[in-house]
N, C-alpha and C positions, 0 to 999 in steps of 0.2 A: 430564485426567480420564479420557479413555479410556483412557490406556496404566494410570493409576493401577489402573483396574479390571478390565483385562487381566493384570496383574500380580495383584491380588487372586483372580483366578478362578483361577490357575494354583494360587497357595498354597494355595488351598482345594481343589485335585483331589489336590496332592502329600499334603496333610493326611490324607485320605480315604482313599488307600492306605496310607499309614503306617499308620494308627489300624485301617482296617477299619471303618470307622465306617459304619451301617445311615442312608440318609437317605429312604429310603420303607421302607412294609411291606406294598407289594402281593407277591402271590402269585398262580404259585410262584416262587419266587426264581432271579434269574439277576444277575450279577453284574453287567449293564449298567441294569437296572431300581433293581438296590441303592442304586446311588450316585447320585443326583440331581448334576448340576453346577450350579454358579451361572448358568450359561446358559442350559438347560434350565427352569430355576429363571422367570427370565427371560422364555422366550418361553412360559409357564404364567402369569402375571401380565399378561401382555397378551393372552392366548386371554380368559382372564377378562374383561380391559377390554372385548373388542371382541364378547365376549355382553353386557354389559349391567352385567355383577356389579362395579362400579365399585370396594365398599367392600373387596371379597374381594381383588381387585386391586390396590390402595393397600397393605392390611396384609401380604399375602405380599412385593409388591415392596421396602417398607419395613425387614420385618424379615428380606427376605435381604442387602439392601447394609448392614444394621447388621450382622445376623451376620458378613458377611463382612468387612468393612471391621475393626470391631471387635474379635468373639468372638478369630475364625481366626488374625488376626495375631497379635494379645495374647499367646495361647496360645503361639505357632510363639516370639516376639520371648523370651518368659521361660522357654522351654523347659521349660513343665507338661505332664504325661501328661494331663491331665484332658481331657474332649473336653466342648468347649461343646455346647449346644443347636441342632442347624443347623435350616434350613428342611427340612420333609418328613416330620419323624422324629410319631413316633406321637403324640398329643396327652396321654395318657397320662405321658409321659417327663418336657414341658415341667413336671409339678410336682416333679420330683427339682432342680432347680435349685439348691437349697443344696447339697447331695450332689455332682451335678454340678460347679457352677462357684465354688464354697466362698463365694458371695453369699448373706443374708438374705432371702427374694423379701416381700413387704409384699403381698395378696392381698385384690381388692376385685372383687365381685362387681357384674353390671345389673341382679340381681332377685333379688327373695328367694322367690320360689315354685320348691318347689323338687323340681318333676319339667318333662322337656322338656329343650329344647337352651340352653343357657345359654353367655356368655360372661366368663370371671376375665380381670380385667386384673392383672399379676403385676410388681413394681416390682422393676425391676432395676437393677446398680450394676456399673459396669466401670472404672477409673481414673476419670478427670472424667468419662463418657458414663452419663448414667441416661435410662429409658425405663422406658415402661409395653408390657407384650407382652401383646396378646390371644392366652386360648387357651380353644378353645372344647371344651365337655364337653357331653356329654348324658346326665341325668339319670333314672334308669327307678327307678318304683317297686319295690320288689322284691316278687316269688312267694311267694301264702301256699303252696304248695308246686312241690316239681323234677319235671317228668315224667319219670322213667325210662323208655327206648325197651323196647319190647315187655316190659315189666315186669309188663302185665294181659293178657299173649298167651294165650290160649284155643285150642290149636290144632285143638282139638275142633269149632270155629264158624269155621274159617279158610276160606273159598270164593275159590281162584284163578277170576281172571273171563278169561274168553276175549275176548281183543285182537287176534288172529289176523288178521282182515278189516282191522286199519287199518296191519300190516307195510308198510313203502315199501321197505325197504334189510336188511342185513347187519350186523351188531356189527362186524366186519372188514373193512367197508367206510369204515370212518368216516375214516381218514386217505386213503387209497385215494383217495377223488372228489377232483376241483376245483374249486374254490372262486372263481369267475372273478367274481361278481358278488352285489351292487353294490361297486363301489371308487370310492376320490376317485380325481378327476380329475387330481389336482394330483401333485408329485414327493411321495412320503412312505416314512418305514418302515409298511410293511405286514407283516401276518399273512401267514406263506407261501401258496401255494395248496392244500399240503393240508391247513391248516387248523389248524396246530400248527406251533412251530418259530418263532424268530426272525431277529433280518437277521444277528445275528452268530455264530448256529449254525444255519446254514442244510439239514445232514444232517441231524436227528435225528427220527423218524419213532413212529409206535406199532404196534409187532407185537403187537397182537390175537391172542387166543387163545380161544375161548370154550369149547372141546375139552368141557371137563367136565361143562358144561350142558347140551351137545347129549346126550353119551355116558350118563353119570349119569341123564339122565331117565326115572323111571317110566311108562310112555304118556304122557307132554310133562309129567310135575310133576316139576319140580328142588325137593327136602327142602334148604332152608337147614339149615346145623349146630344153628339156634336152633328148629327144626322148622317154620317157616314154608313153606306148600310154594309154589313158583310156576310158574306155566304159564309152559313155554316151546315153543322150534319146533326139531324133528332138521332143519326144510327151511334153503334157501338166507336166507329173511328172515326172521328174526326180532326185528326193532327197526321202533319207527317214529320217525323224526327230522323234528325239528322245527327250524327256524331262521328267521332275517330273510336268509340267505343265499337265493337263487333256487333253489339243490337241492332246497330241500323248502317243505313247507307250514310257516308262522310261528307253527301251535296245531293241536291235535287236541281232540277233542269225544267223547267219551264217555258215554253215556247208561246211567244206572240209577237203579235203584228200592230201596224198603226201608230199612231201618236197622241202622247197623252200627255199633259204637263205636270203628275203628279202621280206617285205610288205610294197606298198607305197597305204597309202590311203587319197583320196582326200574328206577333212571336211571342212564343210562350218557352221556356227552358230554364235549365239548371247554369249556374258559374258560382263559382266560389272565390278564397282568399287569393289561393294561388293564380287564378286567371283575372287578377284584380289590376288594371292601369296598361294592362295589355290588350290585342286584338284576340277576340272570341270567335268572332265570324266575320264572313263577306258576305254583302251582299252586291251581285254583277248585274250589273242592268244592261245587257248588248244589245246597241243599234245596228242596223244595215251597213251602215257606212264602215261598219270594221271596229268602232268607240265603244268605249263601255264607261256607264257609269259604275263606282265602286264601294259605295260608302261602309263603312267597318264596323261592327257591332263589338262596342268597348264595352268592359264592366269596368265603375259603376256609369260611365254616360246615358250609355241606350242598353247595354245589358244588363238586366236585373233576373235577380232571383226568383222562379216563380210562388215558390213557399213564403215570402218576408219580404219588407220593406228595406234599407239602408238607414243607416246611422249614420248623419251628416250635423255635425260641433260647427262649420265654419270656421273648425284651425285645423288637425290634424286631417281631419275628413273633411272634403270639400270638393264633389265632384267640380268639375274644369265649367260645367254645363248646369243650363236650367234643368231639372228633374223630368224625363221624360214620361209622356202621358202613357199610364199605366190602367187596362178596362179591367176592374176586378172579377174574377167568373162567377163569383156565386150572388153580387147583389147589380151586378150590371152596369155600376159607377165606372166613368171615365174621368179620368183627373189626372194631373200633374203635382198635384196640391197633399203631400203624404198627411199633413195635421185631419185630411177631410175623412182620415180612418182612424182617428183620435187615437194611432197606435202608443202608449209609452213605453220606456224602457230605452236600454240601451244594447242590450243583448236579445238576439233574435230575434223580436219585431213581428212576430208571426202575422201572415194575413189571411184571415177567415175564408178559406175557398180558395187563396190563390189569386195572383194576377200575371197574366202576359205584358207585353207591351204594344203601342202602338203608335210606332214613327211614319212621318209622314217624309214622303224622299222628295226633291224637287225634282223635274228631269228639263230638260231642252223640248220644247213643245215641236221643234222645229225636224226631228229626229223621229226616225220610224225603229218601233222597237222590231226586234229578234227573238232575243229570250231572256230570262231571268235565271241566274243559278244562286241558290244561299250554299255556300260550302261552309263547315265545321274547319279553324285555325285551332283553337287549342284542346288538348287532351283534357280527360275527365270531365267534360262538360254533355250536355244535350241541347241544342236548340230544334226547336220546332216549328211548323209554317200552321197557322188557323186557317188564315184570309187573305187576300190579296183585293182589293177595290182600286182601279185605275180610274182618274179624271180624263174623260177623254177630252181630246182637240179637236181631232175628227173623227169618225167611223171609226173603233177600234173590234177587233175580234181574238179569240183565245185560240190557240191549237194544244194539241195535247201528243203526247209521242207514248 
């Protein structure tokens, strides 16, 4: 049986280069994250087992030794182009299955209410082996409307708030440090130490540039192209970074007052494969009245990489979201639009100088803020604060602690 499934895994990695076939869709893409192996596959269903997640564990383990045993060979033995269903691939994908693998799929749902996370069992047929494949979907009601980013910008009411007193570091700094702690104990691939970079390109680095913002500043206001203006610093710091890494503090606190109907703040940081389709950070917007706004900074949504752009195919990769307006630091462009950096390739993507981001939050105009805190959720990563410009509604003012 072992050699049988040693044999199996092999056929299944030759499959994978053959085809090019996508078996995760974290981001950004590198071609050791792309392909999941059946082994890999493997010690992923037993991390499961040994938190807890017993069922999670069962279903992945089950239907990678049917994928493999089954789909893989089937395919390789009759020699079809077709590419079966592997483990990893987007959950999205699993309903092309007649398309895919020219089977009828029979589709039976655990509930009929029908918002939340849900699970279709999907009946499939391969020579004599039929099975039912869980794939789970999440259900969002849809928006009685789409917010357009700075769509109701008033540049007239725009107030950059001075951030100044909570600078720890440099924009240019950000690869530059080391990153030594906390780390496992144990043998593993890690995040390099500067903080970027993987085990199997272990030179590639970020040349930082922020030249434009420094140079370009009217007495410290950088005029976005969309006329947003933001404070920034001609001195040596201008960011304040935040992480679960021991360099910095793991949230910053911000105190103000007033009403504004709008926060656009400009972030610059590091996320990687592993923090990819998950929460990176919060951002807390506290009112008086006790409420907070919460919105989440996801990679690849609104969390991006400050060194590269993302690799988006429209199948395997396909952020959930429009591409968030990203101002680059060394030529000053603001866009949402990645072709306007004519970057190609499909590996690394590098961006000349670097780019932050720059989302725009809606808030309740009706509402007197408090304070702002960005906390750091996942490990190995850096997020940073540039800028912060509120739209006022009324008189707004900043305090600082």
């Amino acid at each position: 049986m072992k050699c049988k499934l040693t044999l199996c895994s092999i056929a299944l990695n030759i499959f994978l280069l053959l085809t090019g076939y996508s078996t995760t869709n974290w981001l950004p893409y590198s071609w050791s994250i792309n392909n999941v192996a059946f082994a890999e596959i493997m010690h992923t269903a037993l991390a499961y087992r040994e938190a807890g997640h017993n069922e999670e564990a069962f279903r992945l383990l089950k239907s990678s030794v049917i994928d493999d045993l089954q789909n893989v060979l089937s395919e390789i033995r009759k020699g079809l182009s077709t590419k079966p269903v592997l483990p990893g691939r987007n959950n999205e994908q699993s309903t092309r299955i007649q398309a895919i693998s020219g089977t009828s799929p029979q589709i039976r749902t655990v509930s009929g209410n029908l918002s939340g996370c849900r699970t279709l069992f999907i009946k499939r047929a391969q020579g004599k082996a039929v099975w039912l494949q869980p794939v789970q979907i999440e259900i969002e009601r849809p928006s009685p409307s789409v917010y357009i980013p700075f769509g109701r910008l008033d540049k007239s009411t725009c107030e950059p708030v001075h951030i100044g007193n909570y600078f720890n570091d440099s924009i240019t700094s950000i690869s530059q440090n080391r990153y030594f702690s906390p780390r496992p104990l144990f043998t593993t691939l890690q995040i390099l130490t500067r903080g970027i970079g993987e085990w199997c390109h272990p030179q590639p680095t970020a040349g930082i540039d922020d030249s434009r913002l420094r140079n370009y500043a009217d007495n410290g206001i950088f005029t976005a192209s969309n006329g947003i203006p933001l404070r920034t610093s001609g001195e040596s710091g201008n960011i304040v970074f935040i992480s679960l890494w021991n360099n910095f503090p793991d949230s910053v606190r911000i105190l103000l007052s007033g009403n504004t109907s709008n926060a656009c703040l400009l972030l610059a940081g590091t996320t990687a494969h592993m923090q990819s389709h998950v929460v990176n950070g919060v951002i807390i917007i506290g009112h008086k009245d006790g409420s907070a706004d919460t919105p989440h900074l996801i990679n690849p949504e609104n969390g991006c990489p400050i060194e590269q752009d993302f690799f988006v195919d429209g199948q395997a990769f396909r952020p959930k979201t429009s591409p968030p307006y990203r101002l680059y630091l060394k030529s000053g462009l603001l866009s949402n639009h990645p072709k306007d950096l004519d970057i190609k390739g499909v590996y690394g993507r590098s961006i000349d100088g670097g780019a932050g981001i720059l989302p725009d939050i809606p808030l309740n105009k009706d509402k007197q803020r408090k304070y702002m805190r960005l906390e750091t959720i996942s490990n190995d990563i850096v997020i940073g604060l540039m800028a912060i410009t509120l739209q006022r509604y009324r008189p707004l003012t900043a305090e600082y602690t």
